[in-house]
C-alpha positions as CSV (number, residue, x, y, z in Angstrom):
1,X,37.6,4.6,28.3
2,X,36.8,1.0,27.6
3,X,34.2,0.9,30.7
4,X,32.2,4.4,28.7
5,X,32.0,2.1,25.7
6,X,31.1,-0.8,27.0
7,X,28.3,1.1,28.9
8,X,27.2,3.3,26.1
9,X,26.8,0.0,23.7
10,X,25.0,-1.6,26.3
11,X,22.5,1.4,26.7
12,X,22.0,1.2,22.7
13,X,21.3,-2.1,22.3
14,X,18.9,-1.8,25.3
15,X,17.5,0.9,23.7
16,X,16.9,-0.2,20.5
17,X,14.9,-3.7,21.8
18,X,12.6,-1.0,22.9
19,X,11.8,0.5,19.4
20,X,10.4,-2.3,17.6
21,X,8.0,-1.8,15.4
22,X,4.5,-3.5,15.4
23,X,2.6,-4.6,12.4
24,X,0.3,-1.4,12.6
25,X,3.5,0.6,12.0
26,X,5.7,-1.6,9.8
27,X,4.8,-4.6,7.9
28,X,8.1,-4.8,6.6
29,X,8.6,-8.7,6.3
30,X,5.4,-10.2,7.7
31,X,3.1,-11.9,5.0
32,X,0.0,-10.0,5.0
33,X,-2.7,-12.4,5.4
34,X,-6.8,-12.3,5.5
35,X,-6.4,-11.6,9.1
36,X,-5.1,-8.3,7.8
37,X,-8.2,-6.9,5.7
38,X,-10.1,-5.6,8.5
39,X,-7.0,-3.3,9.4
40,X,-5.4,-2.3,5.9
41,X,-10.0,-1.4,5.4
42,X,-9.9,0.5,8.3
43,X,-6.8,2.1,7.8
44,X,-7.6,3.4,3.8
45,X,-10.8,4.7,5.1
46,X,-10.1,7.4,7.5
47,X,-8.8,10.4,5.5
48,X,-7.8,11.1,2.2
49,X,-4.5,10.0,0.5
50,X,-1.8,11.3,-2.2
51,X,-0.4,9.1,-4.4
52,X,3.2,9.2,-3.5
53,X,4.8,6.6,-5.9
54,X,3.7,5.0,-9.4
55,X,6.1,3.3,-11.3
56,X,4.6,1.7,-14.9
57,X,6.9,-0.6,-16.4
58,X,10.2,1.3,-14.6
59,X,8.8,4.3,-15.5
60,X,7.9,7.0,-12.9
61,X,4.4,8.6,-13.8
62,X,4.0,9.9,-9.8
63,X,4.0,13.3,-11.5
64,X,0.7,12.4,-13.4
65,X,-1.5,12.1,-10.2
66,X,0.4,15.2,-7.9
67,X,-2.3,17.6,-6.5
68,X,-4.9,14.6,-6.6
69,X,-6.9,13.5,-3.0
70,X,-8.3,9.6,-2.9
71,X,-10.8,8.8,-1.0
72,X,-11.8,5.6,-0.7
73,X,-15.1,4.7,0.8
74,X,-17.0,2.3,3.5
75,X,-19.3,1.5,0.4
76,X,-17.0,0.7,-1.9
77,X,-16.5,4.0,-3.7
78,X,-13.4,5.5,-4.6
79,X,-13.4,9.1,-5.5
80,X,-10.1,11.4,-6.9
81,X,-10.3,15.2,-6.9
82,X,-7.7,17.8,-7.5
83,X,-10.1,20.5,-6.5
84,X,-11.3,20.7,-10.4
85,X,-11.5,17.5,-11.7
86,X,-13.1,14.6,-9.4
87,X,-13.0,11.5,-10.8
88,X,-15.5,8.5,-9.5
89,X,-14.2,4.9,-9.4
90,X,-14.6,1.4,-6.6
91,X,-12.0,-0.2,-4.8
92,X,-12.2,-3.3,-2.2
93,X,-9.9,-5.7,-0.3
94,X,-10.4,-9.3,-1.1
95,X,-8.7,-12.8,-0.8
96,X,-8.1,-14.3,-3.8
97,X,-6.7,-17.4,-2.7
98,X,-6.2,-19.4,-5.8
99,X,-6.6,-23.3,-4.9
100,X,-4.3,-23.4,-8.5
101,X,-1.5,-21.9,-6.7
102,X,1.6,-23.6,-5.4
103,X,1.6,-21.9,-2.1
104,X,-1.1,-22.3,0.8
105,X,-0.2,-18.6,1.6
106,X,-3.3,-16.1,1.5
107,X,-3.7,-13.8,-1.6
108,X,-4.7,-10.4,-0.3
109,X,-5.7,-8.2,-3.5
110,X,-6.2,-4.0,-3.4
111,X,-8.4,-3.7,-6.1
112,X,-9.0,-0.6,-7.6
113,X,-11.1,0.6,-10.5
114,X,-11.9,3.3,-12.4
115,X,-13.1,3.8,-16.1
116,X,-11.6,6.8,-17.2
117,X,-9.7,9.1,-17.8
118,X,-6.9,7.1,-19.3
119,X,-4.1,8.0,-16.4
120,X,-6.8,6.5,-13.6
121,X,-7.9,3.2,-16.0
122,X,-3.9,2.8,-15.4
123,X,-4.2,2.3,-11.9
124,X,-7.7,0.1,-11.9
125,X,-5.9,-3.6,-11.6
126,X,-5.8,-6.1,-8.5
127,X,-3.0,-4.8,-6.6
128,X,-0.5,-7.2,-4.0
129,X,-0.4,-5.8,-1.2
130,X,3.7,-5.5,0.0
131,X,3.6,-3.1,3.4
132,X,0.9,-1.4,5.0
133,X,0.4,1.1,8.2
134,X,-2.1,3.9,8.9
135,X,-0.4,6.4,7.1
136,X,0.6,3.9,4.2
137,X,0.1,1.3,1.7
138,X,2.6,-0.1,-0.5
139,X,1.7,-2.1,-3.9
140,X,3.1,-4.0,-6.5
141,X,1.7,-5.9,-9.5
142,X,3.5,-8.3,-11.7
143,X,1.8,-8.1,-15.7
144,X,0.8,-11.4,-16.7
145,X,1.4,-10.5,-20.1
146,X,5.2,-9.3,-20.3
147,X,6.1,-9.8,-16.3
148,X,7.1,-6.4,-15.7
149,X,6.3,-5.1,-11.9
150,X,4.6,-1.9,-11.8
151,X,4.4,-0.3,-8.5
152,X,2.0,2.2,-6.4
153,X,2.1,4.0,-3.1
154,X,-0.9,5.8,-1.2
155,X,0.2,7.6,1.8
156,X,-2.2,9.8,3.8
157,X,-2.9,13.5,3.4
């Protein structure tokens, strides 16, 4: 019996050096840098996304955005439709390194920006970027004002 399990834990651990993800799929604890950009760009232009999370000052306003397609554009564009409201805004990926800031580390900003309605002027800030893949993009952005985290979460259609 011993000799199964030794065998059997073997296998698994074999196994699971096999499954690792790669940065593509998981960026989990990796820093993203400006070597990212050209990736997370590529990535949030091919298809449309949902927004899957948003979280305003702990408070979960998903709902306001559910039946709503992004698209966001080679050019810059960012559009929103539910089928019968569209709404038109921008979006880009820069480095905002700030030479003011403690850390040498890259700042890698999702902007996004639209003018109205009122629920999409909520989402039109300079997101951090925390994880990313092609089917995902996870941001987080810390008020300057009261330090509260708000949270938002594309993932593709």
């Amino acid at each position: 019996m011993k000799r199964v399990l030794v065998i059997m834990t073997i296998a698994l651990l074999s196994l699971g050096s096999n499954y690792s993800c790669s940065k593509d799929e998981s960026n989990v604890d990796e820093k993203i840098t400006a070597a990212d950009m050209d990736q997370i760009k590529a990535a949030v232009e091919s298809g449309d996304w949902r927004i899957s999370v948003y979280s305003d000052d702990d408070i979960d306003e998903t709902n306001d955005y559910a039946g709503f397609s992004f698209t966001f554009n080679s050019d810059g564009t960012l559009g929103a439709t539910d089928g019968n409201t569209s709404v038109s805004g921008a979006w880009s990926i820069t480095n905002s390194d700030n030479s003011n800031d403690d850390s040498s580390d890259d700042d890698i900003d999702f902007n996004i920006f639209f003018t109205s309605p009122d629920i999409f002027e909520e989402l039109a800030d300079d997101w951090e970027i925390v994880k990313y893949s092609s089917t995902l993009i996870e941001l987080k952005d810390v008020s300057g004002g009261d330090g509260n985290t708000d949270y938002l979460t594309f993932e593709k259609n």
